[in-house]
N, C-alpha and C positions, 0 to 999 in steps of 0.2 A: 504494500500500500504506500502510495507516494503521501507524506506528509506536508509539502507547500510546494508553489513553483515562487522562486526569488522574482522581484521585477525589479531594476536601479531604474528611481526617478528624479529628475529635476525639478519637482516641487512637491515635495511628501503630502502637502494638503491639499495641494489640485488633485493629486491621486486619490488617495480618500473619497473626496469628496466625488469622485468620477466611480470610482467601485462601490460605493454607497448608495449612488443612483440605479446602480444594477443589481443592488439588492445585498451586497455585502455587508457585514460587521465588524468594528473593530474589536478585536477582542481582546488584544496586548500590546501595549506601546513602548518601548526601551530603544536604547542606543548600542548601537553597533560599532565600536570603536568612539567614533570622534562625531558621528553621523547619526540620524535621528530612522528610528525603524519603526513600521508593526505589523500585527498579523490582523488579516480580515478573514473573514468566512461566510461562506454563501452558495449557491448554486452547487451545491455539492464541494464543495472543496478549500485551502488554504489559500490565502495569497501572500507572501511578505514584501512591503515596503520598502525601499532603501533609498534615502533622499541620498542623491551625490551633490559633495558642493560644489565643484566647478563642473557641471557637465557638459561634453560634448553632444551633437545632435545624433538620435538613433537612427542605424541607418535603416534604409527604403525596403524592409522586410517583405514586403507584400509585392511592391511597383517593381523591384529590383527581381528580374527572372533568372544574373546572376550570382545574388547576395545565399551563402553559405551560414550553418547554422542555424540556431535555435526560429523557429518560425511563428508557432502562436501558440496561446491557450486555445483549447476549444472545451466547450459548453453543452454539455447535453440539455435541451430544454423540452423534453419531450414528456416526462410527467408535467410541466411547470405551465405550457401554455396549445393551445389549440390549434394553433398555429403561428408561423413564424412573422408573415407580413404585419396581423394584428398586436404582436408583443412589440416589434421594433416601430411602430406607430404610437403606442404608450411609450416606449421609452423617448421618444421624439420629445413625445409632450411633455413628460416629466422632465428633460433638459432643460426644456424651453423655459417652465415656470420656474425654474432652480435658477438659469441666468436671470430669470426677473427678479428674483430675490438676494442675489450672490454672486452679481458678474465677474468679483475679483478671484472667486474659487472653482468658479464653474467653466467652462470652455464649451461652444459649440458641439453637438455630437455630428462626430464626421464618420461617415457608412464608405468602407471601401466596396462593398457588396451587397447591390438590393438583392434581398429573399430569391432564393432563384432553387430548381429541385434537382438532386444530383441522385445518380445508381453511384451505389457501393459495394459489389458483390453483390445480395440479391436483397437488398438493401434501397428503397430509396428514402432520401433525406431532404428534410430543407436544409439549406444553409445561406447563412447570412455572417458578415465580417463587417465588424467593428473598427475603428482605432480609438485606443485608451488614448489616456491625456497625454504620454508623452509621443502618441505614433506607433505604438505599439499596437500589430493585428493581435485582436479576440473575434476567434469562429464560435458560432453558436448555430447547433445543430438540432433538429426534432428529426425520429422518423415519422415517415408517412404509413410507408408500407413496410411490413418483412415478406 
């Protein structure tokens, strides 16, 4: 059983406040060396924080066809919602009233992937891709069919 996936952020509290809106909790906040950390939990699983202080920009994970390396979280949301188009239309809105209330923590949500339905062995899926606050792809998957 994997216990978290690490994410390094350039703003601990934009992050937060971005896996909060998709339904996360903090659960534990401490420092990691010199740097501010914590763990959230949600959608089935761990996430841990890790503000960096001087960060460089992450690179183009998603855009980049020949970027190497760690590639995304993905999300099974197939107990969680009925479909995929109608949860990333709530989550739209829930951004939306969050920037109206908290422009300096909240960031636009930017979709690298509308809802679209994929086979996987015999398997089909929706799937849709996210970018977290700093650029980082999150897939979020339902089945349809087995």
């Amino acid at each position: 059983m994997m216990h978290h996936a690490s994410i390094r952020t350039a703003n601990i509290h934009q992050a937060i406040a971005f896996y909060e809106l998709l339904g996360f909790e903090v659960k534990e906040r401490f420092t990691t060396g010199y740097t501010l950390a914590c763990w959230l939990e949600g959608l089935g699983g761990r996430v841990e924080l890790i503000q960096i202080p001087e960060p460089k920009p992450a690179p183009d994970a998603f855009g980049d066809e020949h970027y190497v390396g760690y590639y995304h979280l993905s999300f099974d949301l197939t107990d969680i919602t009925q479909d995929l188009p109608s949860w990333l239309d709530r989550l739209k809105t829930n951004f939306a009233k969050a920037i109206e209330t908290n422009p300096e923590q909240v960031k636009p949500l930017k979709i690298l992937l509308e809802p679209t339905q994929q086979m996987i062995g015999d398997r089909v899926y929706e799937v849709t891709f996210i970018a977290d606050s700093d650029g980082l792809p999150l897939e979020f998957i339902r089945v349809v069919k087995s």
